[in-house]
N, CA, C and O of each residue as an XYZ file, in Angstrom:
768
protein
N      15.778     -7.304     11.250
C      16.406     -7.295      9.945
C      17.452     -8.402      9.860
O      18.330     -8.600     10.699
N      17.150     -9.436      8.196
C      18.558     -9.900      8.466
C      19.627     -8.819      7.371
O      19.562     -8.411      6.212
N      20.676     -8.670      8.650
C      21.838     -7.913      7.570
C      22.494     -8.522      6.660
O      22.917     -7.995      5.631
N      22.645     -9.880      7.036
C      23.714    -10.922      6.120
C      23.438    -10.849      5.053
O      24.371    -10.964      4.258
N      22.003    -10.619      4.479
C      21.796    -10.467      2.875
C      22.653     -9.557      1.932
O      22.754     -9.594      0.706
N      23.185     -8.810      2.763
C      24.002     -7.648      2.381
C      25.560     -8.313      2.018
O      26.316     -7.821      1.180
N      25.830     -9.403      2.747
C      26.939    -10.055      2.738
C      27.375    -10.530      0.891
O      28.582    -10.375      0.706
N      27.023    -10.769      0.295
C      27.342    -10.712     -0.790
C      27.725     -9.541     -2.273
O      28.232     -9.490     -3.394
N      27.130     -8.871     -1.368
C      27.210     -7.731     -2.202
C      28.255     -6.450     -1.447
O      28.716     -5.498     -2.077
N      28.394     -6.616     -0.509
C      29.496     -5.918      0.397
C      30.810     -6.887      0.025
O      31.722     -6.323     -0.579
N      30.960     -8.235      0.327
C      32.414     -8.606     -0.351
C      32.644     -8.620     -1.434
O      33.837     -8.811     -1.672
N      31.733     -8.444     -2.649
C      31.856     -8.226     -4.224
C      32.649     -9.341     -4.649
O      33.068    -10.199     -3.872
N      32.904     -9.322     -6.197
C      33.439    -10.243     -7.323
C      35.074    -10.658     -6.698
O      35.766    -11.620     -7.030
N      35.329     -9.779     -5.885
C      36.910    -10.251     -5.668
C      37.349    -10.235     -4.351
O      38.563    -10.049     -4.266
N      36.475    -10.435     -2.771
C      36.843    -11.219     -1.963
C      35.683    -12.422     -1.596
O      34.631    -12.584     -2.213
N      36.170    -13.242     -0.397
C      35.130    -14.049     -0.160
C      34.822    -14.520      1.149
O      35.440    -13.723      1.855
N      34.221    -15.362      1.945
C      34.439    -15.303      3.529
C      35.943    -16.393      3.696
O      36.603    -16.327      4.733
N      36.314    -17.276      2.647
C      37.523    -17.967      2.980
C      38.589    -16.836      3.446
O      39.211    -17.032      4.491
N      38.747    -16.002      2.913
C      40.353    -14.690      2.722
C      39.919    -13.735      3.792
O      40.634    -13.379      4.729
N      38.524    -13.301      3.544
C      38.031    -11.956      4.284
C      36.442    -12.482      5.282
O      35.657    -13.425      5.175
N      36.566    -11.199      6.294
C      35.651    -11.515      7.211
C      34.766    -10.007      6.988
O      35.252     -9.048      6.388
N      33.434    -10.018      7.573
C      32.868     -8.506      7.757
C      32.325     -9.191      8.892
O      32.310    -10.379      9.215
N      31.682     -7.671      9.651
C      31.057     -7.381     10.683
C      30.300     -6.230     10.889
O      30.673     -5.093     10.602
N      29.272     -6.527     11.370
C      28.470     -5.029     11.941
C      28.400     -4.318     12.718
O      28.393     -4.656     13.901
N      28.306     -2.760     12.215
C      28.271     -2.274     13.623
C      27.445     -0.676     13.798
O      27.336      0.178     12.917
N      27.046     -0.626     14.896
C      25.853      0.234     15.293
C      26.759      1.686     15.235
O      25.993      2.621     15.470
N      28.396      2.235     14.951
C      28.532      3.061     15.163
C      30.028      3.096     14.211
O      30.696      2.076     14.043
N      30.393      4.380     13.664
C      31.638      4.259     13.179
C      32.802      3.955     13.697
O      33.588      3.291     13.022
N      33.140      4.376     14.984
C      34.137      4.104     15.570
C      34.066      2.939     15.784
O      34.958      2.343     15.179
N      33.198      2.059     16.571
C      33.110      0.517     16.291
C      33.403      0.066     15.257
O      34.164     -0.895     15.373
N      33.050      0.412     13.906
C      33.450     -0.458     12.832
C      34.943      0.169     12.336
O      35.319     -0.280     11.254
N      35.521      0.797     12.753
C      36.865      1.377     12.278
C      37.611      0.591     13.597
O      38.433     -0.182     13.106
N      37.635      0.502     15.001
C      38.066      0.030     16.100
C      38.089     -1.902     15.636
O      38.911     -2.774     15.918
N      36.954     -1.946     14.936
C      36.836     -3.487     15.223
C      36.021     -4.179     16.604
O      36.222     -5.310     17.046
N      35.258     -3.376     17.026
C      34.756     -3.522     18.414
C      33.077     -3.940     18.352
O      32.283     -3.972     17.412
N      32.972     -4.169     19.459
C      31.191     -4.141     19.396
C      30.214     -4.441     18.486
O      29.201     -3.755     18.357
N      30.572     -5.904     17.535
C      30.263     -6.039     16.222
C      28.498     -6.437     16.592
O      28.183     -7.031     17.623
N      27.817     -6.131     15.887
C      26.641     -6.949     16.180
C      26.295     -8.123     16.816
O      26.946     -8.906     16.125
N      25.948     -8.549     17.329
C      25.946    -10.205     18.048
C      25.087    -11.078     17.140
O      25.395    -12.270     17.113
N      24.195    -10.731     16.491
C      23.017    -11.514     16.147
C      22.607    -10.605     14.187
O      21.557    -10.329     13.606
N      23.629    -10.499     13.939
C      23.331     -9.565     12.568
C      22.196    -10.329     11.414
O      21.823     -9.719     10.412
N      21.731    -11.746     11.740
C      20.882    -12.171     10.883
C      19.303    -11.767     11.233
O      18.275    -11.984     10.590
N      19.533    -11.047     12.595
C      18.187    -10.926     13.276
C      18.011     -9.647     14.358
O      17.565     -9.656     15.506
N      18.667     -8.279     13.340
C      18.935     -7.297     14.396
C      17.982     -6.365     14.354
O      17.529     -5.957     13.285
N      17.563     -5.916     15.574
C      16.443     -5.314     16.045
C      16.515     -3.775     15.833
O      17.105     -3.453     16.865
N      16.325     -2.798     15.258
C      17.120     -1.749     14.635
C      16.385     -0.631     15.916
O      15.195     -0.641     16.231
N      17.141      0.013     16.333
C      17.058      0.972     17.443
C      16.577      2.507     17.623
O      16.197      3.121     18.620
N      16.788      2.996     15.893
C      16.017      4.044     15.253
C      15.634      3.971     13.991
O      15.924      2.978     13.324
N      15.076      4.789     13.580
C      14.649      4.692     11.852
C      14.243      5.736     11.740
O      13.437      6.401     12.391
N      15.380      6.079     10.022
C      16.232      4.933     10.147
C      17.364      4.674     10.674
O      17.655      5.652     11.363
N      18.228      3.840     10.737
C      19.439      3.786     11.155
C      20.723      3.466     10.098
O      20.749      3.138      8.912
N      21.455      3.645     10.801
C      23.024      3.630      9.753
C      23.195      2.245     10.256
O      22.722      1.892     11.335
N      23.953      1.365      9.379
C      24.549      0.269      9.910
C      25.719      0.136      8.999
O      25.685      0.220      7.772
N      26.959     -0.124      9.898
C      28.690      0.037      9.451
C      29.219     -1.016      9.092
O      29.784     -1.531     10.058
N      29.328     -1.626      8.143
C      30.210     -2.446      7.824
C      31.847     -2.412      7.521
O      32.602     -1.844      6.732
N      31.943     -3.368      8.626
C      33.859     -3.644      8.636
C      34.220     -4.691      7.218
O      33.589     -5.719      7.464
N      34.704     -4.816      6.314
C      35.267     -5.831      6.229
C      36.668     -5.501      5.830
O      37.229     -4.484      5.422
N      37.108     -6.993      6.154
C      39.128     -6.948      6.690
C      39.179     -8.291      6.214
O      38.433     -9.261      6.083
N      40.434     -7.934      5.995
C      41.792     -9.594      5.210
C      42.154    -10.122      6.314
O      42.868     -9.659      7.203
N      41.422    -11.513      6.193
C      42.061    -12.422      7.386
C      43.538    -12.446      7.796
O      43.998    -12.624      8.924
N      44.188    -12.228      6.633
C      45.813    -12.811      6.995
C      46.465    -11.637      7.471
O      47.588    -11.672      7.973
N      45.368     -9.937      7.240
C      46.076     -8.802      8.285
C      44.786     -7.871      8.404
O      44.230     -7.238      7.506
N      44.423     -7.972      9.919
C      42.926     -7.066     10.405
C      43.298     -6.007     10.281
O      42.393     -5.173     10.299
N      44.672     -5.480     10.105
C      45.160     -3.455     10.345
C      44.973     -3.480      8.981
O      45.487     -2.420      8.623
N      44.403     -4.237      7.646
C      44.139     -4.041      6.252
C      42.370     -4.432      6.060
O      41.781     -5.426      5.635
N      41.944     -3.172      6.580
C      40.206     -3.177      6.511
C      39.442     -1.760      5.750
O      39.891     -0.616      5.669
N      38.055     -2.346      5.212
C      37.456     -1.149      4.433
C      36.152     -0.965      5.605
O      35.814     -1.722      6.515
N      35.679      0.149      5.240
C      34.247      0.382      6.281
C      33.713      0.803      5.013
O      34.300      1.417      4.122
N      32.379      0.346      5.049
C      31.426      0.944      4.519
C      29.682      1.078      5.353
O      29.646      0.442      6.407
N      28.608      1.657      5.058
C      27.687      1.627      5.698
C      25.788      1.771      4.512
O      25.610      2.268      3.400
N      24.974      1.208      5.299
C      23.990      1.149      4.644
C      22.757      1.624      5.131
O      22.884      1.767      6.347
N      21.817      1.884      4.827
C      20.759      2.318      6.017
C      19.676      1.434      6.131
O      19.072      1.197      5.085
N      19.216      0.785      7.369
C      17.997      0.276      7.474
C      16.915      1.412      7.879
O      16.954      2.384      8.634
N      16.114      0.950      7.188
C      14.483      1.607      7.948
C      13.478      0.594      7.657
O      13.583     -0.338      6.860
N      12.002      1.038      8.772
C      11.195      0.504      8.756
C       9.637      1.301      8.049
O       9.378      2.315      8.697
N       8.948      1.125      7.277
C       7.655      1.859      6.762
C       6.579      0.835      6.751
O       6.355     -0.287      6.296
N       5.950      1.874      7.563
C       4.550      1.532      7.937
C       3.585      1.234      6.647
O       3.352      2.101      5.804
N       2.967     -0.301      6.584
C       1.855     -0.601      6.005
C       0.689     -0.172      5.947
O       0.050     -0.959      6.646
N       0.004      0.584      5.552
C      -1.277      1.125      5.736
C      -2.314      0.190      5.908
O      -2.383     -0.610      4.975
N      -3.028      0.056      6.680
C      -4.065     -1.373      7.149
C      -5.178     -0.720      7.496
O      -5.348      0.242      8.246
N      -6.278     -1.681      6.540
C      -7.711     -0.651      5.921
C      -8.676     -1.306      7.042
O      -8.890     -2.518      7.037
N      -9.235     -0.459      7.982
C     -10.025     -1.089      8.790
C     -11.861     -1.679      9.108
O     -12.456     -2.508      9.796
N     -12.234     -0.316      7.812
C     -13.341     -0.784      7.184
C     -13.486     -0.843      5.790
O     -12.581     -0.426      5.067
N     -14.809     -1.442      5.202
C     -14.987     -0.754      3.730
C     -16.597     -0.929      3.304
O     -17.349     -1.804      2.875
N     -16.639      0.764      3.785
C     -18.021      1.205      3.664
C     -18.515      0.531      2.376
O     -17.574      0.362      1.600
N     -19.680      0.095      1.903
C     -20.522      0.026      0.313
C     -21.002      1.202     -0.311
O     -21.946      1.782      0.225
N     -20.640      1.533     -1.082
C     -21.457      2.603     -1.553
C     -22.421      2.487     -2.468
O     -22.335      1.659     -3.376
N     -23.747      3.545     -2.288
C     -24.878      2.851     -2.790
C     -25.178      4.375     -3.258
O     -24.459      5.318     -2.928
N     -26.374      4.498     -4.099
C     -27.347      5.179     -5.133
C     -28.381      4.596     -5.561
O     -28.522      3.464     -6.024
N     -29.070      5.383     -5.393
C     -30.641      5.296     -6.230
C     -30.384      5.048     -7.912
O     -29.244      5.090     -8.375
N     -31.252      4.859     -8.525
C     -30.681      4.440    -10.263
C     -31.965      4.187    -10.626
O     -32.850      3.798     -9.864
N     -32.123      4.523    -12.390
C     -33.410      4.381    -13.103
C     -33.178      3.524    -14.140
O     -33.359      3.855    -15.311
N     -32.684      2.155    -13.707
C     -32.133      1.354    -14.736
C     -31.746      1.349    -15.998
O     -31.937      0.639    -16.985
N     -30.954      2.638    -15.647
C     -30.146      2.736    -17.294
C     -28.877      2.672    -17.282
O     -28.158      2.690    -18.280
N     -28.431      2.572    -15.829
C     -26.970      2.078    -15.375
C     -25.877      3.691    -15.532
O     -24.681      3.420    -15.638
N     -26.199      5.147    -15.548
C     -25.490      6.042    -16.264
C     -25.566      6.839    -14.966
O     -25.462      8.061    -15.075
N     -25.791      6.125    -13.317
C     -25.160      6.678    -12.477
C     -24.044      7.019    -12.191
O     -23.528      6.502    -13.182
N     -23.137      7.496    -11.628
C     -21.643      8.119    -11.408
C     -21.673      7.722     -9.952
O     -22.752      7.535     -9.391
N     -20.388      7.572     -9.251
C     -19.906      7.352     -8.039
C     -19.083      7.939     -7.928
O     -18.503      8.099     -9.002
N     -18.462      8.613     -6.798
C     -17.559      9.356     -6.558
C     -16.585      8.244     -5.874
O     -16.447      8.552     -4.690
N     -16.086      7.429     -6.096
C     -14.697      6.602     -5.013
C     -14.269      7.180     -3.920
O     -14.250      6.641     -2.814
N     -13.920      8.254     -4.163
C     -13.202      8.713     -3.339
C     -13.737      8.945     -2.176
O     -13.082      8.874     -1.136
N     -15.247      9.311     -2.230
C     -16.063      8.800     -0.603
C     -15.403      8.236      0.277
O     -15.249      8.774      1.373
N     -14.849      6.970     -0.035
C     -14.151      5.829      0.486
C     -12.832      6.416      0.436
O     -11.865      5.829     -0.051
N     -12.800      7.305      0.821
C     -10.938      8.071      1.061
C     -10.504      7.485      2.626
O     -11.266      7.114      3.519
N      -9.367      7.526      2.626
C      -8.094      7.296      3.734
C      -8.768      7.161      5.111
O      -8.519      6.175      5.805
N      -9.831      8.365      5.636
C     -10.563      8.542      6.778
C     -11.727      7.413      6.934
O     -11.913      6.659      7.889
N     -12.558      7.535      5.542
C     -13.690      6.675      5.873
C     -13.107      5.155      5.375
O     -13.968      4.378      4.962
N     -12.146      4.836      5.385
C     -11.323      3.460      5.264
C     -10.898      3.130      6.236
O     -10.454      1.982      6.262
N     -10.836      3.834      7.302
C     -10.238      3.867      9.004
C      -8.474      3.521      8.291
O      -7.971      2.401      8.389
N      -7.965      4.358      7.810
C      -7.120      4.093      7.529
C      -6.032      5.449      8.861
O      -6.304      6.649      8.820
N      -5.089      4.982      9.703
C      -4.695      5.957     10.485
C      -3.561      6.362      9.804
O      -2.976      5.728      8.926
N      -3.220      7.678     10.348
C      -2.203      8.653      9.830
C      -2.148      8.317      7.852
O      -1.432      7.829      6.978
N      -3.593      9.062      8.089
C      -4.286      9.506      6.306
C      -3.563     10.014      5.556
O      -3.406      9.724      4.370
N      -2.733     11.319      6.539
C      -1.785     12.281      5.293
C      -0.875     11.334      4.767
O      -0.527     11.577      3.611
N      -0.181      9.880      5.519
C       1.036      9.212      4.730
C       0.495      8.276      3.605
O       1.246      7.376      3.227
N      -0.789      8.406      3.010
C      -1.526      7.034      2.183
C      -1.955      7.738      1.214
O      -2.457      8.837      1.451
N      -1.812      7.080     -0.546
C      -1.777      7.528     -1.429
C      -3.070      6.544     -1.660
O      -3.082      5.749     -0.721
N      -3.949      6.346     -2.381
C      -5.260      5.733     -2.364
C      -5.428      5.481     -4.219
O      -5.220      6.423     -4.983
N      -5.696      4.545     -4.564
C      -5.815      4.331     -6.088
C      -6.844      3.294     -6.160
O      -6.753      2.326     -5.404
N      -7.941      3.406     -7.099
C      -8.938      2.892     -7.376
C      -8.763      1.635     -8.268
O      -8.099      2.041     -9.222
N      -8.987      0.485     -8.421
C      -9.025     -0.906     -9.367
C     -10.567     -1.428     -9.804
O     -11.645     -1.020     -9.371
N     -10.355     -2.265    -10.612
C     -11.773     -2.669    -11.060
C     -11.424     -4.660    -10.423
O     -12.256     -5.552    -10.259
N     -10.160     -4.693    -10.258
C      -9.788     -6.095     -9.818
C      -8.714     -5.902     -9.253
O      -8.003     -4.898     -9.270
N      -8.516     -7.306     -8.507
C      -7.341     -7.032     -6.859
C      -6.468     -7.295     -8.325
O      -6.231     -6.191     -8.815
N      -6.147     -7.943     -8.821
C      -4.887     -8.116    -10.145
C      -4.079     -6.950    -10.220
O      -2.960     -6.909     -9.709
N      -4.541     -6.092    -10.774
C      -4.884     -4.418    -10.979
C      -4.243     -3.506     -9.890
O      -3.595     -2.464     -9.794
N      -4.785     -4.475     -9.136
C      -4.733     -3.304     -7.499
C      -2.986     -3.596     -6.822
O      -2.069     -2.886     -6.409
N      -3.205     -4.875     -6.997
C      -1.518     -5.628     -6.454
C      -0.539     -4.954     -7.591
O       0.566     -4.648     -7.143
N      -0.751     -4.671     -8.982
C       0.334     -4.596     -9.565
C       0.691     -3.276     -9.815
O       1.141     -3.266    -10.961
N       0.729     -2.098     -9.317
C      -0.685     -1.590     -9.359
C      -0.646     -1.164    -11.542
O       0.263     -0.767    -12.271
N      -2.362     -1.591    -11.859
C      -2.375     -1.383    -13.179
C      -3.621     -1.134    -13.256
O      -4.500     -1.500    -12.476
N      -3.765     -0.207    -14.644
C      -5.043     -0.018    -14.885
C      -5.804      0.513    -13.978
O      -6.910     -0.019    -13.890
N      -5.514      1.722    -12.991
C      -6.038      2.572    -12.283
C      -7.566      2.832    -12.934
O      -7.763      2.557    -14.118
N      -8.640      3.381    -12.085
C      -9.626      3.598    -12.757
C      -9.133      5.376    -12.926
O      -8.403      5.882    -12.073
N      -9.563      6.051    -13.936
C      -8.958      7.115    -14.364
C      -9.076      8.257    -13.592
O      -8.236      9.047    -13.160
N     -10.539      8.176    -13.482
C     -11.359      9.228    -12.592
C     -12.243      8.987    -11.577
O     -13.452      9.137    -11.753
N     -11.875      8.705    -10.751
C     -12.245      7.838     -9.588
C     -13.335      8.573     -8.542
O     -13.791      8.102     -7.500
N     -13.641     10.052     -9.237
C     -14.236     10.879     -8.621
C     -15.777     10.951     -9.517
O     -16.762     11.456     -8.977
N     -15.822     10.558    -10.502
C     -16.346     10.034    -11.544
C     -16.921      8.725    -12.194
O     -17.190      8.800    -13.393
N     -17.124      7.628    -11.598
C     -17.068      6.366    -12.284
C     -18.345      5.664    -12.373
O     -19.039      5.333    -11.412
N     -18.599      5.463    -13.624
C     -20.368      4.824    -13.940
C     -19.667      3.354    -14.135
O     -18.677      3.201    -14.850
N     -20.259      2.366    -13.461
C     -20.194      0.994    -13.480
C     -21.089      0.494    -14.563
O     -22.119      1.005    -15.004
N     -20.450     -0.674    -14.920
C     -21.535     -1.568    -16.141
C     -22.469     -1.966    -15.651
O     -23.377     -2.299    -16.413
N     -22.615     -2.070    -14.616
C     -23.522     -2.934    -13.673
C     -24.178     -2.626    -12.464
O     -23.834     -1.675    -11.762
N     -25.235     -3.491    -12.151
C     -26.063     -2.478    -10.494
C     -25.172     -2.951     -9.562
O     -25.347     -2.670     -8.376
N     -24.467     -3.464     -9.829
C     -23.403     -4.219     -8.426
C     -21.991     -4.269     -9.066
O     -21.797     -4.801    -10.159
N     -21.362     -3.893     -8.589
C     -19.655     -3.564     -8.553
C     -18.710     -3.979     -7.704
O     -19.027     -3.502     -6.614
N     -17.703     -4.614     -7.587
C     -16.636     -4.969     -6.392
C     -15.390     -3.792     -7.184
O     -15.015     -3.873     -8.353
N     -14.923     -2.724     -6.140
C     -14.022     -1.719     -6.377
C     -13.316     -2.087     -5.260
O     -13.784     -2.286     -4.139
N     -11.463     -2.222     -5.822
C     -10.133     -2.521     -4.993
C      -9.158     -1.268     -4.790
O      -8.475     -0.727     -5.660
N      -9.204     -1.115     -4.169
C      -8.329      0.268     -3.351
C      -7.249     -0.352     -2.836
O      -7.194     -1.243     -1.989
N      -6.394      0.204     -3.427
C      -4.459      0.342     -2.994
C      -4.336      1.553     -2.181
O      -4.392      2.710     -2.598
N      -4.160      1.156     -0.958
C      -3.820      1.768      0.018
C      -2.090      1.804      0.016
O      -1.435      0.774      0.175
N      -1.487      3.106     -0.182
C       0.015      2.380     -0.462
C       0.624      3.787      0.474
O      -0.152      4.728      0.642
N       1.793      3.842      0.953
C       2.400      4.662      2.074
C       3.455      5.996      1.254
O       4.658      6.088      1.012
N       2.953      6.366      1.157
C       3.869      7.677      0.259
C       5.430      7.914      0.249
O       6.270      8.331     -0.547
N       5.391      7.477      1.428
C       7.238      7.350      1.165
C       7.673      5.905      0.741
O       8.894      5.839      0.599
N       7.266      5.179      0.593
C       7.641      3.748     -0.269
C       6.477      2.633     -1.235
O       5.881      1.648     -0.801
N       6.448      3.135     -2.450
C       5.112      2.351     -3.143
C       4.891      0.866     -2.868
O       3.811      0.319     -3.094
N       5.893      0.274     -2.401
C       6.009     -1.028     -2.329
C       5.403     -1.502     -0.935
O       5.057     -2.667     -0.739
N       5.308     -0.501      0.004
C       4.568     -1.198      1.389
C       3.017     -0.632      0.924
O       2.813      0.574      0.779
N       2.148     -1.477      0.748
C       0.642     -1.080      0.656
C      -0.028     -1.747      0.955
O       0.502     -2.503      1.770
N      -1.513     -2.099      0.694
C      -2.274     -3.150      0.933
C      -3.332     -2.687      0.312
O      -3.547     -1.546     -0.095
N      -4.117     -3.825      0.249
C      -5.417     -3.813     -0.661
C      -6.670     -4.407     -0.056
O      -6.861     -5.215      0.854
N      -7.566     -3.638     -0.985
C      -9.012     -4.031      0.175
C      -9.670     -4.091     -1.148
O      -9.146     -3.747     -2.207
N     -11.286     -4.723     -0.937
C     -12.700     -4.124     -1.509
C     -13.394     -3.665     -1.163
O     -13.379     -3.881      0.049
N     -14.524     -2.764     -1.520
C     -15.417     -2.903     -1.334
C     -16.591     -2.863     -2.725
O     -16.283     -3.187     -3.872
N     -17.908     -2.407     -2.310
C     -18.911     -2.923     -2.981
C     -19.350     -1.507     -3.837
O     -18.619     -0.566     -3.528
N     -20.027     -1.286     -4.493
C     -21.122     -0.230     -5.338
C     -22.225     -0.880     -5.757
O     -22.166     -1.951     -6.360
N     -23.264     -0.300     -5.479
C     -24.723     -0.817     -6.000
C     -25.427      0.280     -6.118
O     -25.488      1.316     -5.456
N     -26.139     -0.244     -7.406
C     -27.543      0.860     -8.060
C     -28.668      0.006     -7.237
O     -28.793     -1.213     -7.346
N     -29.542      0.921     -6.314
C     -30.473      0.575     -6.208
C     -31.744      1.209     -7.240
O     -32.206      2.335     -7.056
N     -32.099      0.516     -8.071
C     -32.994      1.115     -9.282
C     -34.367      0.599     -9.073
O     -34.812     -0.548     -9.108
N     -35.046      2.010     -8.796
C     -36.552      2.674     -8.731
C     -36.951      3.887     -9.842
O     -36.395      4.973    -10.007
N     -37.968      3.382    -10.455
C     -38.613      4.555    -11.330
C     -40.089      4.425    -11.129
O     -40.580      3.352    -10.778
N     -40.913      5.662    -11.378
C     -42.289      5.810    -11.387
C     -42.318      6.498    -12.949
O     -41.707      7.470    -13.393
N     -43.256      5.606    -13.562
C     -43.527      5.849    -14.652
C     -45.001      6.878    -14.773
O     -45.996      6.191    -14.538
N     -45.287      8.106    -15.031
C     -46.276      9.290    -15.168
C     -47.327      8.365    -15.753
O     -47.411      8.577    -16.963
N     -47.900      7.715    -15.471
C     -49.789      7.180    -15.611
C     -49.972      8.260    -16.436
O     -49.434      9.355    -16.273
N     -51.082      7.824    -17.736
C     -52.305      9.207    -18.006
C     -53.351      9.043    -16.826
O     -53.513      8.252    -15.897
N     -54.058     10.309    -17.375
C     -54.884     11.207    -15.987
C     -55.969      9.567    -16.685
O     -55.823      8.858    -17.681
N     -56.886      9.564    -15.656
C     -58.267      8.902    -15.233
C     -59.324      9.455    -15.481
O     -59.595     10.351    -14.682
N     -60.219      9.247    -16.464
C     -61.537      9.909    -16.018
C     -62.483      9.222    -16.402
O     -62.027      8.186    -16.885
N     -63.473      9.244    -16.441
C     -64.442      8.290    -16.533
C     -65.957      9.163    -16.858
O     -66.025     10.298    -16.386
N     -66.954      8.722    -17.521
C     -68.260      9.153    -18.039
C     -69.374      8.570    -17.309
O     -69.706      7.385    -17.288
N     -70.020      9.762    -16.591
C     -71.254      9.324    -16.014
C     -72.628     10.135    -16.159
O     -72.649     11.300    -16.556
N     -73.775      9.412    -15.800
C     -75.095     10.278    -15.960
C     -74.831     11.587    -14.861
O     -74.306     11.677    -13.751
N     -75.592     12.683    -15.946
C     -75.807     13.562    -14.567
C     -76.609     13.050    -13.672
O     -77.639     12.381    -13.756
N     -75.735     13.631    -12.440
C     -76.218     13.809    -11.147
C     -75.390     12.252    -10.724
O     -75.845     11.727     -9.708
N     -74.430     11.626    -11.302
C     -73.907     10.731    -10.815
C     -72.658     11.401     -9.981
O     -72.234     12.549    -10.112
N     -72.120     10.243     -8.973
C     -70.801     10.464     -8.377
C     -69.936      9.708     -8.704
O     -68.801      9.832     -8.244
């Protein structure tokens, strides 16, 4: 993590680093002591999650005149889609097959630890990244077409913003047998 981003918004509209200093720190008493400040706060390696992190800041011209405040880092897991099955159907070229999406749920996406992934259906990655225009009923969905590209937002339930996106395919494979009339034919008796 870098913490310093925080640096502007922790000294606010009315100090600055000329007058005042901050520092980080992994524990309250450190940041009330003034001790054990972070070493490397643009690039700190966070030790649980989440974690608390303490900010000192103090008036250069007197350190016994300091505020603490604190913020929390954490880390959330990206959901990362490891396959993406095609899904296919038979069809009588009238295109008014249905697909169920959801086939392609969390498990058969090799998607691990399924219960934390919220899953939403797109007709385009556009769609899928922002996320918009969900397909409605995803348990349900007749395509315009014998071939389909469907985008799944894989996104982590405790934060919408870590997700990822995949495709995959839908296809009508379309076969019909059309009922022939019967055959018969006129012959002399005693013919075969």
């Amino acid at each position: 993590f870098d913490l310093t981003i925080q640096n502007a918004v922790i000294f606010g509209a009315n100090q600055n680093p000329t007058t005042h200093s901050l520092s980080f720190h992994t524990s309250p008493a450190d940041a009330n002591g003034g001790s054990n400040p972070i070493a490397t706060p643009d690039a700190y390696n966070n030790v649980s999650n989440p974690e608390t992190i303490y900010v000192r800041v103090q008036n250069n011209n007197d350190p016994n005149c300091f505020e603490i405040t604190s913020f929390v880092i954490s880390i959330t897991e990206e959901p990362v889609i490891t396959q993406t099955p095609t899904l296919e159907q038979c069809g009588d070229f009238t295109l008014t097959q249905a697909f169920n999406l959801t086939d392609n749920d969390a498990v058969a996406l090799g998607i691990a630890n399924a219960s934390e992934v919220v899953l939403s259906y797109y007709t385009s990655q556009a769609d899928a990244n922002s996320p918009v225009n969900a397909i409605p009923n995803p348990t349900n969905y007749t395509p315009g077409s014998a071939t389909a590209t469907i985008w799944v937002r894989a996104e982590n339930v405790n934060n919408s913003t870590c997700f990822t996106v995949a495709s995959f395919d839908i296809q009508i494979f379309d076969v019909e047998a059309i009922q022939p009339t019967d055959l018969s034919i006129c012959t002399q008796t005693g013919g075969t």
